[in-house]
N, CA, C and O atoms as a CHARMM CRD file, in Angstrom:
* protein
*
  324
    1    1 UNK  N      0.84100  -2.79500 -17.36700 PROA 1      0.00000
    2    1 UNK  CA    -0.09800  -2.56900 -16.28300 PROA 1      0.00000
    3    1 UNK  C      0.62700  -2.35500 -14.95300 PROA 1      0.00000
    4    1 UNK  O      0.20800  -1.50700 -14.16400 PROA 1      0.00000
    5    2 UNK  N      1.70000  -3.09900 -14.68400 PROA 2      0.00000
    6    2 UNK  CA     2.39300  -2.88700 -13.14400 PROA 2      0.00000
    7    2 UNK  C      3.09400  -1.22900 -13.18600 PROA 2      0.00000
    8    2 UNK  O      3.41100  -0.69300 -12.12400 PROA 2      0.00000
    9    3 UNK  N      3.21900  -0.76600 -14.05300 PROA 3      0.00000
   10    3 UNK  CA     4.25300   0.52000 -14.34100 PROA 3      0.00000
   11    3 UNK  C      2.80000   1.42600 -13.93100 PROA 3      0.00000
   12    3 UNK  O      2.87500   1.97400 -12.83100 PROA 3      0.00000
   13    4 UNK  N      1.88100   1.57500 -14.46900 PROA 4      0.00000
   14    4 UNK  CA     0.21400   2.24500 -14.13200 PROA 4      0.00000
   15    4 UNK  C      0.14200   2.00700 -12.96400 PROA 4      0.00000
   16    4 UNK  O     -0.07100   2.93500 -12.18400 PROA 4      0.00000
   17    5 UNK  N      0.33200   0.43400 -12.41300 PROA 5      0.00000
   18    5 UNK  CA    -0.11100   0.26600 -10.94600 PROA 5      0.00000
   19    5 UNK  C      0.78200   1.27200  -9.60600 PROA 5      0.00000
   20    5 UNK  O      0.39600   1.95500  -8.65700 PROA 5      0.00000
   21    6 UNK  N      2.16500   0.88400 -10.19200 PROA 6      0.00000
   22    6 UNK  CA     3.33600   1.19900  -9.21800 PROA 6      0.00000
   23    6 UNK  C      3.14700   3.04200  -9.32600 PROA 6      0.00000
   24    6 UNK  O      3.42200   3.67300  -8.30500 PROA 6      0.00000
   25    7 UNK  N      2.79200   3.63100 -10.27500 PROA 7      0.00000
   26    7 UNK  CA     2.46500   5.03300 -10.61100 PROA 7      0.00000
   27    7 UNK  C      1.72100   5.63500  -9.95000 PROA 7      0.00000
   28    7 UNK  O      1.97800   6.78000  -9.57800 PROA 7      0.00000
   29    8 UNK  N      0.46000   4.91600  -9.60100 PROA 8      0.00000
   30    8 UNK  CA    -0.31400   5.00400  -8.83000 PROA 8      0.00000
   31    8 UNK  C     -0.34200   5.43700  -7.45400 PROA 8      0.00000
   32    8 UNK  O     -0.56200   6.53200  -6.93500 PROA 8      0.00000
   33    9 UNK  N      0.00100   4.03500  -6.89400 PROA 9      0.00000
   34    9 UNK  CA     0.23500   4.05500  -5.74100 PROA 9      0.00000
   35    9 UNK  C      1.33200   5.11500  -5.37400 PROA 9      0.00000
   36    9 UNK  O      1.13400   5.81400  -4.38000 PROA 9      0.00000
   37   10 UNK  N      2.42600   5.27300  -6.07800 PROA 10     0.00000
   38   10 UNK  CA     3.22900   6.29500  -5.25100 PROA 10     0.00000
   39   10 UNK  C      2.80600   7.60300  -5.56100 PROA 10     0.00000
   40   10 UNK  O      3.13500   8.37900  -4.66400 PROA 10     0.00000
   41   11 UNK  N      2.00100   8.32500  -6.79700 PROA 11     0.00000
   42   11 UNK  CA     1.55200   9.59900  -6.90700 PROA 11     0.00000
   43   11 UNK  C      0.16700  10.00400  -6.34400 PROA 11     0.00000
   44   11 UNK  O     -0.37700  11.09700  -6.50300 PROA 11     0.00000
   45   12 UNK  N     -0.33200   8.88900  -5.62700 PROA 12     0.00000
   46   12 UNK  CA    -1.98100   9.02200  -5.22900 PROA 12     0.00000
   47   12 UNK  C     -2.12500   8.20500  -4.19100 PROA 12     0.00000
   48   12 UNK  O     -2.82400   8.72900  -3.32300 PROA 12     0.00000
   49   13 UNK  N     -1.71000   7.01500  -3.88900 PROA 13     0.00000
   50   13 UNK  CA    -2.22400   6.11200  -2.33000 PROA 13     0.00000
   51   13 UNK  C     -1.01000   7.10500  -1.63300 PROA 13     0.00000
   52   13 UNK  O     -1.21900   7.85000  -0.67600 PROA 13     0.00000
   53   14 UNK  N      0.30100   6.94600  -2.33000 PROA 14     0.00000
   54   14 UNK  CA     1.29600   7.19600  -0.66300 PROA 14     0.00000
   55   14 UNK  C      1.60100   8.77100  -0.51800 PROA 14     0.00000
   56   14 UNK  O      2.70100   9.04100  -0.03600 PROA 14     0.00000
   57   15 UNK  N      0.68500   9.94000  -0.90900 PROA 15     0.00000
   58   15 UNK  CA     0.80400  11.42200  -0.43500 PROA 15     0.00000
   59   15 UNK  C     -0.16900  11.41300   0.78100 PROA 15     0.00000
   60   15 UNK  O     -0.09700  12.00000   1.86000 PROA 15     0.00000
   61   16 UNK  N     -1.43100  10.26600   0.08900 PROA 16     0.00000
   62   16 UNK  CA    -2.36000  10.21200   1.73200 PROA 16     0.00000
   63   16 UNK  C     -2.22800   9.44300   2.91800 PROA 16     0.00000
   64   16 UNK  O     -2.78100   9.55900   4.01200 PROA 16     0.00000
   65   17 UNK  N     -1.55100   8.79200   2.57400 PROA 17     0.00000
   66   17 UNK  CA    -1.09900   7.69100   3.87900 PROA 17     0.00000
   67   17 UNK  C      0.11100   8.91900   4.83400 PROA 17     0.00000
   68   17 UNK  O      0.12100   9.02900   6.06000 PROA 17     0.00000
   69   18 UNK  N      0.92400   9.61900   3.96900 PROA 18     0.00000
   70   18 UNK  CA     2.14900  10.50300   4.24900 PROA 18     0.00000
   71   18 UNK  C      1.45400  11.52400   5.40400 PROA 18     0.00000
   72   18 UNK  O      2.18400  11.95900   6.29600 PROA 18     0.00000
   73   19 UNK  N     -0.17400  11.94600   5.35900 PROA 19     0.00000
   74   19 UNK  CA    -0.15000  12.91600   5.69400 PROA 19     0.00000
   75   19 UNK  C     -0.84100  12.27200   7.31800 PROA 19     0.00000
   76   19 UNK  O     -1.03100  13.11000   8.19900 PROA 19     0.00000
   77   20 UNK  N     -1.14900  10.91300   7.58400 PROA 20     0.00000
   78   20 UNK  CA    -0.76700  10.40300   8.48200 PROA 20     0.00000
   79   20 UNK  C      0.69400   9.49300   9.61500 PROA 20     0.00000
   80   20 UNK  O      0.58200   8.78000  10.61300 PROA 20     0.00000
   81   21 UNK  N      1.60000   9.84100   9.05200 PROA 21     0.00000
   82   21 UNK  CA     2.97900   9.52700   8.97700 PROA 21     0.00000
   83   21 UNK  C      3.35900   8.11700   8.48100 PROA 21     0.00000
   84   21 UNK  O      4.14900   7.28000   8.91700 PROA 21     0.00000
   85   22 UNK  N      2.69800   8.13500   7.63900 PROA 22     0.00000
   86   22 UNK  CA     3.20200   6.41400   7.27900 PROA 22     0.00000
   87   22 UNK  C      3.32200   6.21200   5.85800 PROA 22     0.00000
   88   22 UNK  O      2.48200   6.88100   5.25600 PROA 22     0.00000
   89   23 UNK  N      4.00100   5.58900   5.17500 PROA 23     0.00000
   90   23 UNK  CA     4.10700   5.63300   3.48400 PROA 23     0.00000
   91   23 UNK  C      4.47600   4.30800   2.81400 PROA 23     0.00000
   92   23 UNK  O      5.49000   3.73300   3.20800 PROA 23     0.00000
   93   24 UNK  N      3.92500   3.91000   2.08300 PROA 24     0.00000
   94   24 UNK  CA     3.59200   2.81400   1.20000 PROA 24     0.00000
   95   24 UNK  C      4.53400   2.52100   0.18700 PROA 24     0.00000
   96   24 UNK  O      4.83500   3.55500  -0.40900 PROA 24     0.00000
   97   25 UNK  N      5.04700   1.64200  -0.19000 PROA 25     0.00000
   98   25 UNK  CA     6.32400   1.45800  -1.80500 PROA 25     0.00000
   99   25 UNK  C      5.52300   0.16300  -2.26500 PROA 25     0.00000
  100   25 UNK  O      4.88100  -0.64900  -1.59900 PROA 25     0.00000
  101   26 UNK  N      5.74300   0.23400  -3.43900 PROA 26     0.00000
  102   26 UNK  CA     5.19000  -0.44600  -4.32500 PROA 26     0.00000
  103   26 UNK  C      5.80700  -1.82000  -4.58600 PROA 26     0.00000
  104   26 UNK  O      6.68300  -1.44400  -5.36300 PROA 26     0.00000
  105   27 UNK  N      5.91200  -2.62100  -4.53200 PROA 27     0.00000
  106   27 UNK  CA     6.76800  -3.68600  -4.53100 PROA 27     0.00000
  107   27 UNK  C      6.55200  -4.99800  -5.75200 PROA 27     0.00000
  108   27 UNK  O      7.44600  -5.80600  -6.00600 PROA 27     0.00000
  109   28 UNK  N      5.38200  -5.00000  -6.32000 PROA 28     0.00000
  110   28 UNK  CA     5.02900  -5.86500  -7.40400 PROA 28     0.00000
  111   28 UNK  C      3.55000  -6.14800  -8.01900 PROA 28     0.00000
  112   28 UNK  O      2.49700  -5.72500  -7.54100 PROA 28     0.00000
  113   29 UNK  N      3.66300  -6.76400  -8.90700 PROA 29     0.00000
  114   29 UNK  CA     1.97000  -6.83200  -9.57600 PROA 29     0.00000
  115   29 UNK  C      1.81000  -8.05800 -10.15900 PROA 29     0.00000
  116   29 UNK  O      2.18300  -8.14000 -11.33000 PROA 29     0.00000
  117   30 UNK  N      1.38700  -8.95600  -9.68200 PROA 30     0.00000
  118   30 UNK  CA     1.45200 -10.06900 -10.26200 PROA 30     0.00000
  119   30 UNK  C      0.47400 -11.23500 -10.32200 PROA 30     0.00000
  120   30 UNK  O      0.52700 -12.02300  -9.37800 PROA 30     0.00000
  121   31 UNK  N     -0.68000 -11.53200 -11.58500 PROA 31     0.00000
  122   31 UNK  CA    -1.64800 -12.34400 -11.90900 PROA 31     0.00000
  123   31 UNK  C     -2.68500 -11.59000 -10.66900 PROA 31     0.00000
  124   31 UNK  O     -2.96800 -12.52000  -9.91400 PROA 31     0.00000
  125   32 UNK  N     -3.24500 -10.52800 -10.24100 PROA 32     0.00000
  126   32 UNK  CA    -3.97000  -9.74400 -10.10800 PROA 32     0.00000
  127   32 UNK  C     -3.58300  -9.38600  -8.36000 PROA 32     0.00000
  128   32 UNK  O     -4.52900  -8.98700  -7.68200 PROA 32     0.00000
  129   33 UNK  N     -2.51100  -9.50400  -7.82700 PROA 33     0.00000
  130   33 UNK  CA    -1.77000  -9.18100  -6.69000 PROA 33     0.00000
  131   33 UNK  C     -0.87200  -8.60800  -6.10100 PROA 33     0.00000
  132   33 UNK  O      0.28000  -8.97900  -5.87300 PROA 33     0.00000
  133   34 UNK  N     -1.58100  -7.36400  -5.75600 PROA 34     0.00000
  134   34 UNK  CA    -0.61200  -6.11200  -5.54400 PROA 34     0.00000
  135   34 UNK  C      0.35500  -6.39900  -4.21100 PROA 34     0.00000
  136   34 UNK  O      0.04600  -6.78700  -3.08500 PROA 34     0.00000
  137   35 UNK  N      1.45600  -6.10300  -4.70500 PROA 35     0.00000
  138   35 UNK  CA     2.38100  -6.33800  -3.11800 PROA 35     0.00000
  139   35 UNK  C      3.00800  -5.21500  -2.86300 PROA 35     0.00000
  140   35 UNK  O      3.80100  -4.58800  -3.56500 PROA 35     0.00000
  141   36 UNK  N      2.53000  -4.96300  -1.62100 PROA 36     0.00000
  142   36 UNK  CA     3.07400  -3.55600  -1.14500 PROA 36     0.00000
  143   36 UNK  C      4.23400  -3.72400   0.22600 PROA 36     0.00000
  144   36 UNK  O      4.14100  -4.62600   1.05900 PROA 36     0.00000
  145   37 UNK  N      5.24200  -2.72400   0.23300 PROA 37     0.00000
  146   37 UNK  CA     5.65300  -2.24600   1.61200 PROA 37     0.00000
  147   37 UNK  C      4.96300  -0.90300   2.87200 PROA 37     0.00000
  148   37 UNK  O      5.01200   0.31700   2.71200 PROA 37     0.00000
  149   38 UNK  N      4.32600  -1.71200   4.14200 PROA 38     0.00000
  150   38 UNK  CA     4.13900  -0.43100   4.53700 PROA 38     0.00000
  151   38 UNK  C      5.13800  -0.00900   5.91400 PROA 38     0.00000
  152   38 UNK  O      5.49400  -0.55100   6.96000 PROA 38     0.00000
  153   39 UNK  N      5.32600   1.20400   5.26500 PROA 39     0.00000
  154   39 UNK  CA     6.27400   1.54300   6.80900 PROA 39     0.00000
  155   39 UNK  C      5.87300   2.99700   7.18600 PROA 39     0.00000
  156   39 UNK  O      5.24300   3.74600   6.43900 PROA 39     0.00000
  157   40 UNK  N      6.39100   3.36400   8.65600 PROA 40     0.00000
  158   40 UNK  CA     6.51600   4.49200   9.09200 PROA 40     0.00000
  159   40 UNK  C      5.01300   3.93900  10.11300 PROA 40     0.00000
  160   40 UNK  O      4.82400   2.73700  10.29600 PROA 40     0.00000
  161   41 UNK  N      4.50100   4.51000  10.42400 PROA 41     0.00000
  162   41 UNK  CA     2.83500   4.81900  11.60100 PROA 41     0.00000
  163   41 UNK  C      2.49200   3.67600  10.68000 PROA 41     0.00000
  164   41 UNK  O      2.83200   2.65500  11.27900 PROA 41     0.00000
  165   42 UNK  N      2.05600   3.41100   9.68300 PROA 42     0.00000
  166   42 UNK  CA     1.44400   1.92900   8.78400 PROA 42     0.00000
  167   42 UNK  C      1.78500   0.88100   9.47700 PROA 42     0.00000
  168   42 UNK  O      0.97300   0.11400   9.99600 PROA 42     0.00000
  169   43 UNK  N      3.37500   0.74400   9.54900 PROA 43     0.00000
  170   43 UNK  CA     4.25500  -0.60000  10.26800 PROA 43     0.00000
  171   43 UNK  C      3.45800  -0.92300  11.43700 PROA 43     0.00000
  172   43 UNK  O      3.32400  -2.14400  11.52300 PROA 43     0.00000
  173   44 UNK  N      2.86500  -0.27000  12.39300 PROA 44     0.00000
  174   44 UNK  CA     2.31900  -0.58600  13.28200 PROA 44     0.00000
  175   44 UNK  C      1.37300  -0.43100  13.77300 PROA 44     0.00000
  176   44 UNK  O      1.27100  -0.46800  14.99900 PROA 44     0.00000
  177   45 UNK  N      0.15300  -0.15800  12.79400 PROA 45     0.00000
  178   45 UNK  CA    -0.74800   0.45200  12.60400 PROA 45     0.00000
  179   45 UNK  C     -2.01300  -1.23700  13.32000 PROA 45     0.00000
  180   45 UNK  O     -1.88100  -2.41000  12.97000 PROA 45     0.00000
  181   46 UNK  N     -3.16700  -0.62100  14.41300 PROA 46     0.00000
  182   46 UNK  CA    -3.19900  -1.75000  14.49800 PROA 46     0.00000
  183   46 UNK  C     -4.88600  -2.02800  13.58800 PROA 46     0.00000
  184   46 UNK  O     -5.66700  -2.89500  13.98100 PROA 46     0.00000
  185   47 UNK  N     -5.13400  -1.28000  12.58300 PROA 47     0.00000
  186   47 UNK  CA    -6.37100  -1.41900  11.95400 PROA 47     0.00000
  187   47 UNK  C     -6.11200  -1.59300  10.03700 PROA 47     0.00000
  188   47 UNK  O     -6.90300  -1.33300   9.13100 PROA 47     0.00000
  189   48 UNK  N     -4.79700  -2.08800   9.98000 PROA 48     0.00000
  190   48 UNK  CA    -4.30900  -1.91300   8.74700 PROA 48     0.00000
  191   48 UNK  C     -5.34600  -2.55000   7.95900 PROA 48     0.00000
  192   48 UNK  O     -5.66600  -1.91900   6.95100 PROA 48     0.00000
  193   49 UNK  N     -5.84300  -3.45100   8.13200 PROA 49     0.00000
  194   49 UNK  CA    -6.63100  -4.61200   7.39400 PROA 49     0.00000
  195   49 UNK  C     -7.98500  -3.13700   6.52800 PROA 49     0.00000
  196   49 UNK  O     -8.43900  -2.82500   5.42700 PROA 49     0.00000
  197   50 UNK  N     -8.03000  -2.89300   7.37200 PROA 50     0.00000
  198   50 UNK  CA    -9.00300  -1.28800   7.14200 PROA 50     0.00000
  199   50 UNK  C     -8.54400  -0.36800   5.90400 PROA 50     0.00000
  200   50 UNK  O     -9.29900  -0.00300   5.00300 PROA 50     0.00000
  201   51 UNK  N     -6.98500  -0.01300   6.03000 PROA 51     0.00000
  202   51 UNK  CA    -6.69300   0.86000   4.75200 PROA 51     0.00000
  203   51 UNK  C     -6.36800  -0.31200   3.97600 PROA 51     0.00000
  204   51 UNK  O     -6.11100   0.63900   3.23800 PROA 51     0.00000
  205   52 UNK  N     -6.11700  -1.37300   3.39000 PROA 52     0.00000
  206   52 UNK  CA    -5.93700  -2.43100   2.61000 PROA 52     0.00000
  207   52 UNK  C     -7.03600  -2.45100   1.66700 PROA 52     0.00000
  208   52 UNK  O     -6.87900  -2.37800   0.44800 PROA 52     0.00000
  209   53 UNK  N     -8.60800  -2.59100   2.49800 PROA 53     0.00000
  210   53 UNK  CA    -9.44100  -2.66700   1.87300 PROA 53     0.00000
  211   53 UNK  C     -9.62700  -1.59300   0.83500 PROA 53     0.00000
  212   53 UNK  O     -9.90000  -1.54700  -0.36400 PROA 53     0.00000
  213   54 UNK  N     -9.33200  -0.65900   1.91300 PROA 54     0.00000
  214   54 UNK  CA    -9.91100   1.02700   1.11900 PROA 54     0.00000
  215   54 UNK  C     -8.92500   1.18700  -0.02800 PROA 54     0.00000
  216   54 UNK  O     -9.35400   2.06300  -0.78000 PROA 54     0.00000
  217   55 UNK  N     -7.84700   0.71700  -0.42900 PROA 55     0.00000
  218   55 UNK  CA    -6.87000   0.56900  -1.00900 PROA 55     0.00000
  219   55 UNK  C     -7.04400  -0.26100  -2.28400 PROA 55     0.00000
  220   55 UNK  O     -6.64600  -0.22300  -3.44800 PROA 55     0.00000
  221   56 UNK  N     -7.76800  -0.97200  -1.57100 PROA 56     0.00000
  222   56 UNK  CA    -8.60900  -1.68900  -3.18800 PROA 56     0.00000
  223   56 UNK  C     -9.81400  -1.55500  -3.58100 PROA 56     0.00000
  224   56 UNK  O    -10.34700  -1.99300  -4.60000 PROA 56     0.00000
  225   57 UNK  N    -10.35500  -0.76200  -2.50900 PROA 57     0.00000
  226   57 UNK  CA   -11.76600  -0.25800  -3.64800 PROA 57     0.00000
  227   57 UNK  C    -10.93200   1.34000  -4.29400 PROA 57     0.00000
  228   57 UNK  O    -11.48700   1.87300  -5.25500 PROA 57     0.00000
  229   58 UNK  N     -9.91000   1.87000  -3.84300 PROA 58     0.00000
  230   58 UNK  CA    -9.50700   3.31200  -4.44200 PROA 58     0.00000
  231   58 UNK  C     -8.84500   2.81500  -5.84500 PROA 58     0.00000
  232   58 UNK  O     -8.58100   3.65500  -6.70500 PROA 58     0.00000
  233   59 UNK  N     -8.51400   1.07600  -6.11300 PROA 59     0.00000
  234   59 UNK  CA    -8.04400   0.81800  -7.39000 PROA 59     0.00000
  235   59 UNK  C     -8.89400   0.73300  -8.39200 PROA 59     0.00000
  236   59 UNK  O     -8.85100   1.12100  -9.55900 PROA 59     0.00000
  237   60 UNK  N    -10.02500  -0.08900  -7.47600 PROA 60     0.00000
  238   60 UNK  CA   -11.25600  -0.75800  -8.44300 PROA 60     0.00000
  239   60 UNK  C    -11.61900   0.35100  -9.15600 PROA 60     0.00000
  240   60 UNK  O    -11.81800   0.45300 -10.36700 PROA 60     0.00000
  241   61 UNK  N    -11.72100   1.60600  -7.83400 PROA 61     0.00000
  242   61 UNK  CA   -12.64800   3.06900  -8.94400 PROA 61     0.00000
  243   61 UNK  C    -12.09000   3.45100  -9.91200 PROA 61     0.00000
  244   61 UNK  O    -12.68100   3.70300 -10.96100 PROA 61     0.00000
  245   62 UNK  N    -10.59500   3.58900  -9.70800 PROA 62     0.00000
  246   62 UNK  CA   -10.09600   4.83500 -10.14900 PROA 62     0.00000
  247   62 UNK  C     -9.01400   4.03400 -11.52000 PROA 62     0.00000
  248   62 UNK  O     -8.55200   4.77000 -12.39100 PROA 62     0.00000
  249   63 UNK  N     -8.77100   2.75500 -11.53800 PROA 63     0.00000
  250   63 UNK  CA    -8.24700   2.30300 -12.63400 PROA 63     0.00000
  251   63 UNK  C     -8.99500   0.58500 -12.86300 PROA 63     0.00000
  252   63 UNK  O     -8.71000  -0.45200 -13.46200 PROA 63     0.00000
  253   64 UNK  N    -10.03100   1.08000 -12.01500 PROA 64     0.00000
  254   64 UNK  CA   -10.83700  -0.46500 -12.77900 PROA 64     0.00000
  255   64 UNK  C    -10.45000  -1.70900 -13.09600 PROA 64     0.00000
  256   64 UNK  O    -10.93100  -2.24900 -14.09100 PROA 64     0.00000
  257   65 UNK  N     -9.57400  -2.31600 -12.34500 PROA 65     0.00000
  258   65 UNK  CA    -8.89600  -3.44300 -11.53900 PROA 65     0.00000
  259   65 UNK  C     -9.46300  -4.14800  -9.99400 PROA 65     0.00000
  260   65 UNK  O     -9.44800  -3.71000  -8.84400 PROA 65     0.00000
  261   66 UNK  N     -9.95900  -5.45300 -10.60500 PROA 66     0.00000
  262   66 UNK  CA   -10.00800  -5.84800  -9.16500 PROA 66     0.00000
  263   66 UNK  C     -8.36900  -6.50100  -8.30000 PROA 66     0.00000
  264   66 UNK  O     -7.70100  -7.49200  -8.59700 PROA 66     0.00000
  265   67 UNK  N     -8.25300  -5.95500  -7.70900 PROA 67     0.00000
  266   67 UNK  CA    -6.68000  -6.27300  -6.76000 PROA 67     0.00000
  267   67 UNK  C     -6.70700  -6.80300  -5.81100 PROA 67     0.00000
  268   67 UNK  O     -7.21900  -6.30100  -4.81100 PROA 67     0.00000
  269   68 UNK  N     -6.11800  -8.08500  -5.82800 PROA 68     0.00000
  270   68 UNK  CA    -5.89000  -8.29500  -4.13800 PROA 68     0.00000
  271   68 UNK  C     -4.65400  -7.60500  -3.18200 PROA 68     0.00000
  272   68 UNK  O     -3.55600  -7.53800  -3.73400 PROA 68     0.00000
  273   69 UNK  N     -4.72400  -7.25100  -2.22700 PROA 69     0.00000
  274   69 UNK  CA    -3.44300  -6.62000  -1.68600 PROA 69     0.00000
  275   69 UNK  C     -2.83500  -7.56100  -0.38100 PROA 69     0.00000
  276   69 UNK  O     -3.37200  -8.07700   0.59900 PROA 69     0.00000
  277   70 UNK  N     -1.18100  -7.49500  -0.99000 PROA 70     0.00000
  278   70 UNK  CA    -0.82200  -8.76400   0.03700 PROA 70     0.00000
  279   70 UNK  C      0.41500  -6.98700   1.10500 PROA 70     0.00000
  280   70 UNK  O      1.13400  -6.13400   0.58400 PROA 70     0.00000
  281   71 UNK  N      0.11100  -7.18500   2.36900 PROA 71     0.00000
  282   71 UNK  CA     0.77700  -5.94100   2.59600 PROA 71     0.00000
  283   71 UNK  C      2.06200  -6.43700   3.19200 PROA 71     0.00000
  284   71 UNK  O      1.99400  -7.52800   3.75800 PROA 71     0.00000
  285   72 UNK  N      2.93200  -5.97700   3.17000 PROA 72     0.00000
  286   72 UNK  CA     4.19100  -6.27000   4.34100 PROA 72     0.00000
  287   72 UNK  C      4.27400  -5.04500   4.90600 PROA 72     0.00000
  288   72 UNK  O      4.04100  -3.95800   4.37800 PROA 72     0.00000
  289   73 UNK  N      4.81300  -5.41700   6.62500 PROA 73     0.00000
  290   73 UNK  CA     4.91400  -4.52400   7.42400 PROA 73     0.00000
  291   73 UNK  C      6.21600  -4.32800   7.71500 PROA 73     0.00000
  292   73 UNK  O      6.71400  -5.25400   8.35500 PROA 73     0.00000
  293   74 UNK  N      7.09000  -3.22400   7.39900 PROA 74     0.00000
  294   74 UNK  CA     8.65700  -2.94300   7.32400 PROA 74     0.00000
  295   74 UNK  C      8.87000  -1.74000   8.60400 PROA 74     0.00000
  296   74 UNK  O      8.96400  -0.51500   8.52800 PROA 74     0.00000
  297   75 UNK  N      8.90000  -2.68400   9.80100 PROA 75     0.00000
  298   75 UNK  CA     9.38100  -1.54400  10.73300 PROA 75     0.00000
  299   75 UNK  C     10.85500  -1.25400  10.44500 PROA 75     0.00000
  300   75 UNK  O     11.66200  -1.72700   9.64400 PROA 75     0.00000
  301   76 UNK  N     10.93700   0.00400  11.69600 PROA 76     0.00000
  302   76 UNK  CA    12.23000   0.35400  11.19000 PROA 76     0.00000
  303   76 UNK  C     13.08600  -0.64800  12.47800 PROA 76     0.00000
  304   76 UNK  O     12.87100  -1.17300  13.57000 PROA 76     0.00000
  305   77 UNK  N     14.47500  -0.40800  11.16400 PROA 77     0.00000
  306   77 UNK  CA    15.65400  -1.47400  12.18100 PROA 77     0.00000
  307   77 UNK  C     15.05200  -1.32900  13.62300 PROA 77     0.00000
  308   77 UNK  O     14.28900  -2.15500  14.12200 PROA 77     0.00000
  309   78 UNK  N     15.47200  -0.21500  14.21300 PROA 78     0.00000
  310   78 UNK  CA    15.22500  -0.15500  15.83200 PROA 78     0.00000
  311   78 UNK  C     14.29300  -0.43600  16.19200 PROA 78     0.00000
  312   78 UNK  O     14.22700  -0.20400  17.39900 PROA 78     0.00000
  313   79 UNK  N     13.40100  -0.86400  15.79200 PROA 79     0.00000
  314   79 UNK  CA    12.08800  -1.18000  16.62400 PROA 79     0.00000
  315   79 UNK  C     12.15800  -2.84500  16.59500 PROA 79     0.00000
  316   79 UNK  O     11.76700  -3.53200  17.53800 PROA 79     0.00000
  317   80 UNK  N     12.67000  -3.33500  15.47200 PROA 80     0.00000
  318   80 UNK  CA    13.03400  -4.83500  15.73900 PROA 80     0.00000
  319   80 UNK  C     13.73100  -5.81000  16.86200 PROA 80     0.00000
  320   80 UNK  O     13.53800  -7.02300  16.94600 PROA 80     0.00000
  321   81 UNK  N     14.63400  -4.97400  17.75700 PROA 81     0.00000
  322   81 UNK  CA    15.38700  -5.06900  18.71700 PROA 81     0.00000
  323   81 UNK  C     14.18900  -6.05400  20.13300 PROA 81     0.00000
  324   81 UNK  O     14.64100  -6.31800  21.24700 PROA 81     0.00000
């Protein structure tokens, strides 16, 4: 199921997040908890809680999983400064 999940997300959540400059990696699946990286415009995005949701009803539909999504926000080095 995590190999379906991680498939997912990078051939279908992160081309649409991309075409707002920001892109998603898949990071784990575990006892029904998706863990994601978001970076790029995502990292600092200040309504993220918003695509998270939409992110798990686009699982529920489309592979019929209820998911919780835990997100991390991966700015880049320089902005950590």
């Amino acid at each position: 199921m995590e190999e379906k999940i991680c498939q997912y997300v990078e051939n279908v959540l992160a081309p649409k997040l991309q075409g707002d400059g920001g892109w998603i990696e898949f990071v784990s699946f575990q006892e029904g908890i998706l863990t994601v990286i978001f970076r790029g415009e995502c990292s600092k995005c200040l309504i993220l809680h918003r695509c998270t949701e939409w992110i798990e009803e686009e699982i529920r539909r489309d592979l019929k999983l209820d998911v919780q999504l835990c997100a991390i926000r991966k700015k880049p080095y320089f902005q950590d400064v």
